[in-house]
N, C-alpha and C positions, 0 to 999 in steps of 0.2 A: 645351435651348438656353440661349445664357447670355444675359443680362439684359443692358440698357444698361449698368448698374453693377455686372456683372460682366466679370473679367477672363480669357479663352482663356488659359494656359498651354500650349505645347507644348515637352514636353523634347525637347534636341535628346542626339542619341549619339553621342556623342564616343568614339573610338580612340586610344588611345595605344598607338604600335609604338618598341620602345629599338631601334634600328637598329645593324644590323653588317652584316659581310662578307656571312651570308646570306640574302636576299632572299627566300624560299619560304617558310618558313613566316610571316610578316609580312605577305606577297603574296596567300596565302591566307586568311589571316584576316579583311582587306579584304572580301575580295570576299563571305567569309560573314555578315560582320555587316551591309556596306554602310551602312554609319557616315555621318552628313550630315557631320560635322565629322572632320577627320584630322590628330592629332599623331603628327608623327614629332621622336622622342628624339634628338639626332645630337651625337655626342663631337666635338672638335679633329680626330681622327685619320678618321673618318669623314667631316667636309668637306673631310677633302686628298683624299678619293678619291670626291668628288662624290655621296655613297652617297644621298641627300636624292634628289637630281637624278635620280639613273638609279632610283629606286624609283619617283617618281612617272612616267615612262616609259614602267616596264614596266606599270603598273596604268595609262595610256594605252592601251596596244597590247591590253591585255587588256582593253579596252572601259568602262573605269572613269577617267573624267575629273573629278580632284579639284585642276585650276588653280586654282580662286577658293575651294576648301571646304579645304585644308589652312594647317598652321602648322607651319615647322620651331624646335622648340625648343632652343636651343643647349645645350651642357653643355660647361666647361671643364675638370673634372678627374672622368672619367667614373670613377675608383678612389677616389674622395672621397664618403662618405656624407652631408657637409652639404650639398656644391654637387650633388649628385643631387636631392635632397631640396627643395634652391631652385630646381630648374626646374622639376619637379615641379612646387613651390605655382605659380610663375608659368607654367608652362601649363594649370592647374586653375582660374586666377584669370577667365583669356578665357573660361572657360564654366561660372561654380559651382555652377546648375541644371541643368547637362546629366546627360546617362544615361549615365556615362562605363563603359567599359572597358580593358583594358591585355593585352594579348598580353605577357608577359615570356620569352619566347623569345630572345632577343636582346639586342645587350647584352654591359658586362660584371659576373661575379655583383655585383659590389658598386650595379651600377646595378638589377639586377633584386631583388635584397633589399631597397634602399632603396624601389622601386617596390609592391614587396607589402606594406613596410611601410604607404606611404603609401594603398594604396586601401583596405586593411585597413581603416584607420580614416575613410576616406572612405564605405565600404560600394559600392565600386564592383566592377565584376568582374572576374575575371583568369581568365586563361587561359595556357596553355601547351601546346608540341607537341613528342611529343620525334623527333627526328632519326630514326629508321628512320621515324614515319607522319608526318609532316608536314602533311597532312591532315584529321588527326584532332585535334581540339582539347578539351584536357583542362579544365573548371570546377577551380578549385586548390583551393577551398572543396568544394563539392559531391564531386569528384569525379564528374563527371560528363561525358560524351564529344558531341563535336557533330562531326559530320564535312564537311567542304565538298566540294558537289560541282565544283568551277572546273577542269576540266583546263587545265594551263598550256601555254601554245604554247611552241615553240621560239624567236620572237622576243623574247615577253617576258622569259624564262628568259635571251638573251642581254642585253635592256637592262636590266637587273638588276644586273648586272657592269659594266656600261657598254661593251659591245658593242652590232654592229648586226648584220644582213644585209644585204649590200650588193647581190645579184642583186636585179635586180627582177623582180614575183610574175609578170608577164607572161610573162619570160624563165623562170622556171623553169619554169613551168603548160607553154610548147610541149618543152621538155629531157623532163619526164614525161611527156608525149604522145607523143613519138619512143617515148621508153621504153617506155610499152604498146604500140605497132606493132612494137620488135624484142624483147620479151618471150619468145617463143617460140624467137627464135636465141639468146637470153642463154642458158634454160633448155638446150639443147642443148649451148650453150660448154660452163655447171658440170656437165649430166653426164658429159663425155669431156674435162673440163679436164686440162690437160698445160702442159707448160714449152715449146711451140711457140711462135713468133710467128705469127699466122694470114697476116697481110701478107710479103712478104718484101721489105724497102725499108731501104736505109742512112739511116744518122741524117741526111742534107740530105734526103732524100726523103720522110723519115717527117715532120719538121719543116715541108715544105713542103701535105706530102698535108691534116696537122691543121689547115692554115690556110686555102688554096685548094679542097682537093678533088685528086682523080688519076684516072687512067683508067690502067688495069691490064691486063695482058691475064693468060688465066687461069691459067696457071703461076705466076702469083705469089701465088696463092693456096693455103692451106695449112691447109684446114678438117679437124675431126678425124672426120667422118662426110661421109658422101652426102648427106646431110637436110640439110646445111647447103647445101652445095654444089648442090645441084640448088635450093635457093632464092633462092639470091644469084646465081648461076652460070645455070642451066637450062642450055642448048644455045651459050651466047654463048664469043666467044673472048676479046672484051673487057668489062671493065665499069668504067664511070663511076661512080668515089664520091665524094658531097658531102663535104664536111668531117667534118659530123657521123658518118657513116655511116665515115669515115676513123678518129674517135674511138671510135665501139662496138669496132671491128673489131680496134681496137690496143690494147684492155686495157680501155675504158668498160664493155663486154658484162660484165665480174663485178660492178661497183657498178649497171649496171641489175637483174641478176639479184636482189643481194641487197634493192633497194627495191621491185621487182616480190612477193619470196617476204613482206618486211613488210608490204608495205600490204595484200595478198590475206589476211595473216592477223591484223593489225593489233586488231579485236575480242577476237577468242581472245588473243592475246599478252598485253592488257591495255597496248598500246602507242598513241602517239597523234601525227599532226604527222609523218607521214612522209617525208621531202623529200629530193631528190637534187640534190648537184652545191651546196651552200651556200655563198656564200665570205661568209668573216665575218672581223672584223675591231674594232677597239677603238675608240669614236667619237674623229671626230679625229686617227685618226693613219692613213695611207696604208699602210701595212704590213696582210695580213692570210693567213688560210689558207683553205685550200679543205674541205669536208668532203665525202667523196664521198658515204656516207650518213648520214643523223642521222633519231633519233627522239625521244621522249619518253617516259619509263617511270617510274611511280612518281614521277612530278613532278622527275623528274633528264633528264639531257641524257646522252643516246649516239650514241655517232659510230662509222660503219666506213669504216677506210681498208680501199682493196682494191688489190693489187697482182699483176698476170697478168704471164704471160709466165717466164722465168729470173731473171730479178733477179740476174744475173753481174754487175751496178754496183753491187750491194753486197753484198759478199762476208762484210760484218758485220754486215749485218741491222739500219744504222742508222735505219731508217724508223720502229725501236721511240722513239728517240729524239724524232724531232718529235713522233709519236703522244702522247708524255707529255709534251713541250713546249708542246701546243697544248693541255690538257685542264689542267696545272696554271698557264694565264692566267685559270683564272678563280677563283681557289682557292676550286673548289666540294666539297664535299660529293658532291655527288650528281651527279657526272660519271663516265661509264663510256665504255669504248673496243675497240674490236676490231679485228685485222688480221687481212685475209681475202686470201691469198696461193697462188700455183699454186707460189710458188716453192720448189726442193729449198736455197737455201742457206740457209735455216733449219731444215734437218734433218740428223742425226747420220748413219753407217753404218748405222744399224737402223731407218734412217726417222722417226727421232722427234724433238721437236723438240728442238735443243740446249739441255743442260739450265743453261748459263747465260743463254742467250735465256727460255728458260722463267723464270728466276729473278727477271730483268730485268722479265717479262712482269707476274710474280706483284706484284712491286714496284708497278709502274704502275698494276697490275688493268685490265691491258690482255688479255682472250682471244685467242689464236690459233688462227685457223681456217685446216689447213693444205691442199693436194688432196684429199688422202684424203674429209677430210670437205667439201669443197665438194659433190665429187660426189654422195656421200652424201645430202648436202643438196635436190639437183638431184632425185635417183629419189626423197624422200618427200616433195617440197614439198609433196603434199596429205594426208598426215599433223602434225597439229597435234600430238598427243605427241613426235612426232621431232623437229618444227622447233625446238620449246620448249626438247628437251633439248640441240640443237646450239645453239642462240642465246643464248639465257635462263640 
């Protein structure tokens, strides 16, 4: 114990992260070191896109609140090895007995060289992650590997980018709940999925049915098996659909099936943050999009749009377009995308898909899942080697 005249020291640990566009490996670093003190490195061009702002956010939402424990360090000519060098000393100055560290992941090279110079001769430590692990954090010195266990959610991963989710958790928790009670009519849809409408209703009706609800009599029903039909149907002439059940029924039943076949395999997949039905959107501004499913993999964000029915409204198969529209607003890395369609105008005479669509596809690294393999999909859902190699 220490004496009246002795003095406690405790070093404090201080993180230094040089901030850029991506937000994950810097996110992850946090939460492994859990640092009392947190400098974030942030360039001219990085305060025009709030990047300070939405870092500390997403390390909010991910249960790490660092209001009163961080300092954002400015830097004026982040390509300039003096003015790197001077925020440096003056972010080193606020704490010259700390335990500091530096993630140089991030950044540009001339702020991350200037950075290694300076802890080099600090004797502080560094680190780095390279882009395919992200998770895996490299000693630059040592050489030596530390890995973080933090799965990242899907929210955080959007306020990163300075995105939100706009549904609320309430609203989506009962959307999943429907979803596991029609789970089994989904399953049925993608095995005998076809280019039918199951409803037979024109565009005021079908408009009206998504909003209100309808009541049907059962000729306008146009299920691809009995097993459906004797479930919805039984013996009735008519039947009453709520709205929601209006939505399965007109095209929802394939984005339930494919969050129903993730989340049941979600473990095995190595996937995490399963959620259906997401609308997201860029803080601030009123404009946004819908994701029918998203997950999380390998600390990256994937999304499936899914599209039932013929899709005779787009004859060009423009849906590839938003798909890559909404995946490069965040210009991440580590965004992946999928379109999962009954529709034939995305296939050639020989059933395949056109091979400029495909090319388009390959472009975006957007996968296309076409009937063929929905079905497919459907009869080995409880095959974890097949899902993997259709999805994955």
């Amino acid at each position: 114990m220490a004496t009246n005249n002795q003095e406690v020291r405790i070093q404090v640990k201080v993180l230094l992260c040089l901030l850029s566009d991506q937000h994950i490996p810097n996110l992850l670093s946090v939460h492994h070191f859990c640092p009392e003190q947190l400098i974030l490195l942030e360039s001219e061009q990085m305060k025009s896109r709030n990047v300070a702002i939405n870092f500390l956010n997403a390390l909010k939402l991910g249960g790490l609140d660092y209001d009163s424990r961080f300092h954002i360090e400015p830097l004026e000519a982040e390509d300039r090895f003096s003015a790197v060098r001077q925020a440096l000393q003056r972010a080193y100055g606020k704490f010259p007995s700390g335990d500091w560290f530096a993630n140089l992941t991030g950044g540009t090279k001339p702020m991350s060289i200037a950075t290694h110079e300076f802890f080099k001769a600090i004797g502080g430590k560094m680190v780095y992650t390279n882009v395919a692990s992200p998770a895996r954090l490299i000693d630059l010195e040592s050489g030596q590997t530390e890995d973080c266990g933090h799965l990242i959610g899907i929210k955080e991963f959007l306020a990163g980018y300075g995105f939100e989710s706009r549904k609320a958790d309430d609203k989506m928790a009962e959307a999943e709940t429907r979803a596991t009670n029609w789970a089994f009519s989904a399953y049925l849809l993608a095995r005998d999925a076809n280019e039918k409408d199951i409803l037979v209703l024109d565009d005021a009706e079908r408009e009206r049915a998504r909003n209100k609800g309808i009541e049907l009599s059962s000729d306008r029903f146009r299920f691809p098996n009995d097993e459906l039909r004797n479930i919805w149907l039984g013996e009735t002439s008519n039947r009453s659909l709520t709205k929601y059940e209006v939505e399965f029924l007109t095209g929802g039943w394939l984005e339930v099936f494919f969050w129903g076949v993730l989340t049941r395999h979600a473990e095995s997949l190595g996937i995490s943050d399963v959620r259906l039905g997401l609308e997201v959107g860029r803080c601030g501004d009123k404009s946004g999009n819908d994701f029918d499913v998203a997950f999380m993999h390998k600390h990256g964000l994937c999304m499936v749009e899914c599209k039932s029915g013929a899709q005779n409204h787009d004859p060009g198969s423009d849906i590839l377009y938003k798909v890559e529209a909404v995946t490069r607003q965040f210009r991440a890395l580590r965004v992946r995308s999928y379109l999962a369609t009954t529709g034939a105008n995305i296939l050639d005479k020989e059933n395949k898909i056109k091979s400029s669509l495909q090319t388009r596809a390959d472009i975006y690294q957007c996968r296309i899942l076409v009937q063929e393999q929905i079905r497919e999909l459907a009869k080995n859902m409880e095959d974890i080697q097949a899902v993997r190699q259709l999805i994955m």
